[in-house]
C-alpha positions as CSV (number, residue, x, y, z in Angstrom):
1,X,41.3,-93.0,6.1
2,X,41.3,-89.9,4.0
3,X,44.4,-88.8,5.5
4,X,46.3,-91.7,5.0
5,X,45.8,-91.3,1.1
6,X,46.7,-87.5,1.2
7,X,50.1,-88.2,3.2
8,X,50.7,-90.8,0.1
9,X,49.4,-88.7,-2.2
10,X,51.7,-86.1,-1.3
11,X,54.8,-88.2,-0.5
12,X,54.4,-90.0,-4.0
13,X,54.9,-86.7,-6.0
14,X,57.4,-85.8,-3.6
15,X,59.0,-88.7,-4.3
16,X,58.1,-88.5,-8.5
17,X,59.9,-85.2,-8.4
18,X,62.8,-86.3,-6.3
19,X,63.3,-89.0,-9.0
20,X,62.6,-87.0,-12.0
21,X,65.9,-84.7,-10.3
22,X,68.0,-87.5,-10.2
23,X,67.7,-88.7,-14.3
24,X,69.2,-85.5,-15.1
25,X,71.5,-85.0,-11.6
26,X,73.3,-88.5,-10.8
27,X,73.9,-87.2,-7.5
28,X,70.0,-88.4,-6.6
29,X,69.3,-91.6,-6.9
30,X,66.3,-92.7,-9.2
31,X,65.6,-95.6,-8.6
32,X,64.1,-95.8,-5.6
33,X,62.8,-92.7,-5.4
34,X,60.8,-94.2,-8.1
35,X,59.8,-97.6,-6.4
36,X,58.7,-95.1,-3.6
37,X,56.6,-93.3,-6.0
38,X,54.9,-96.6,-7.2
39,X,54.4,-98.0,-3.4
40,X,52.8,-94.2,-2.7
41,X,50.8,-93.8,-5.7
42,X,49.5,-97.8,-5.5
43,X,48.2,-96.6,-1.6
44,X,47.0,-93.5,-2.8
45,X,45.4,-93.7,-6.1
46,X,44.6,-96.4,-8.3
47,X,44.7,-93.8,-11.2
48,X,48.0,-92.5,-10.2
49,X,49.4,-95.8,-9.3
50,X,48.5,-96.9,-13.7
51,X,49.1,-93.9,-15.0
52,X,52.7,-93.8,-13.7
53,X,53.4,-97.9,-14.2
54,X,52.6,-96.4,-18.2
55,X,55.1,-93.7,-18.5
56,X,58.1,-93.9,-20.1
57,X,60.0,-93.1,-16.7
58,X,59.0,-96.1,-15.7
59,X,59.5,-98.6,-18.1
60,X,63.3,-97.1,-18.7
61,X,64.2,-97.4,-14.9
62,X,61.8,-99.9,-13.4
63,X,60.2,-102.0,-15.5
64,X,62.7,-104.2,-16.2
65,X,63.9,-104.0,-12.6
66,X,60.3,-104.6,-10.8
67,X,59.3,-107.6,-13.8
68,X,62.4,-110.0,-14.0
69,X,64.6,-108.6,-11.1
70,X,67.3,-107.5,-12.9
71,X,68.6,-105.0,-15.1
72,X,70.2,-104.8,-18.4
73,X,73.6,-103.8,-18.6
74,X,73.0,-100.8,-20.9
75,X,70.9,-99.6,-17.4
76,X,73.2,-101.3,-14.7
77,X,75.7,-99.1,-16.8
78,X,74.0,-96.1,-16.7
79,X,73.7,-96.0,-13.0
80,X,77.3,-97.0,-12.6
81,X,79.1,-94.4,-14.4
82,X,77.7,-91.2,-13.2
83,X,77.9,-92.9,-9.7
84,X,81.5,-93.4,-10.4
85,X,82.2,-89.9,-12.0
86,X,80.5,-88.4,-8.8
87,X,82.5,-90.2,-6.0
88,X,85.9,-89.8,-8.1
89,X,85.4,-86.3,-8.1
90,X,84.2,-86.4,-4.4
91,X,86.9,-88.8,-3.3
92,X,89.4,-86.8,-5.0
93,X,88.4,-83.4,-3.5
94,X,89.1,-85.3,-0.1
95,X,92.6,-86.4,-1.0
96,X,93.8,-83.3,-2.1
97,X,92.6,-81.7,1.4
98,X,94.4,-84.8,3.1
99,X,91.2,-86.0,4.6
100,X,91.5,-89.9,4.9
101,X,89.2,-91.4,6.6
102,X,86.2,-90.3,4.7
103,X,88.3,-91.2,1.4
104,X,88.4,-94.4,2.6
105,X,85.1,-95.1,3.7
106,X,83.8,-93.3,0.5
107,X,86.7,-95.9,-1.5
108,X,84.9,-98.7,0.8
109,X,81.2,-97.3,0.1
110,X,82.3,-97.1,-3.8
111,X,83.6,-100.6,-4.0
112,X,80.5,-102.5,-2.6
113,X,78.4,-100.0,-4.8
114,X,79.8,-102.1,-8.0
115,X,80.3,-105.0,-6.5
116,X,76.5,-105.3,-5.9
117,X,75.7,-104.0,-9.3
118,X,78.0,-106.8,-10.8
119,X,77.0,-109.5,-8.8
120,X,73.9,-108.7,-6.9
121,X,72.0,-107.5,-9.8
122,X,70.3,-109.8,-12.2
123,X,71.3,-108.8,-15.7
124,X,68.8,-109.4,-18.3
125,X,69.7,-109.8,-21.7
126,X,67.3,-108.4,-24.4
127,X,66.0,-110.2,-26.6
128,X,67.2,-109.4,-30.3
């Protein structure tokens, strides 16, 4: 039993420092390294598990997200840009070394990244 809470003890602040990474780099994703973190801590360590559902990490990325099941669009946005940014760059690296299939799967990949952010994402509006 002891070990089970170690290996999610461990694998939450692997995952807590995977997702503190990807605020600053949007090349990781934060998201759900951070809903891994919650799930980790929550198996782990009631006092880890409350202690990181009250930090402002969380409220910015998840709260919103894990409460309604949605996102606002000043957050959908902020995921969507530096995803966009990082595959344009990515996408246009590929083109200019005339590899196409990857372009295109990476175009493909891209596409159904904002489609689901559009339409498969809640948006919450605040309330003023």
């Amino acid at each position: 039993m002891k070990l089970k809470r170690l290996i999610f003890l461990i694998l939450g602040f692997l995952c807590l420092g995977l997702g503190c990474v990807g605020v600053a780099l949007p090349i990781l994703p934060t998201v759900p390294f951070f809903l891994a973190t919650v799930f980790c801590f929550a198996n782990s360590s009631q006092k880890l598990h409350d202690w990181f559902v009250s930090t402002k990490l969380y409220k910015k990325h998840l709260e919103s997200f894990v409460k309604k099941k949605g996102m606002t669009v000043r957050t959908k946005v902020g995921i969507i840009i530096p995803v966009t940014l990082l595959m344009s760059f990515g996408f246009f690296m590929m083109m200019r070394a005339n590899v196409v299939v990857p372009s295109v799967i990476l175009a493909v990949v891209w596409v159904c990244h904002i489609i689901y952010f559009v339409f498969g994402v809640k948006t919450i509006r605040k309330k003023v």
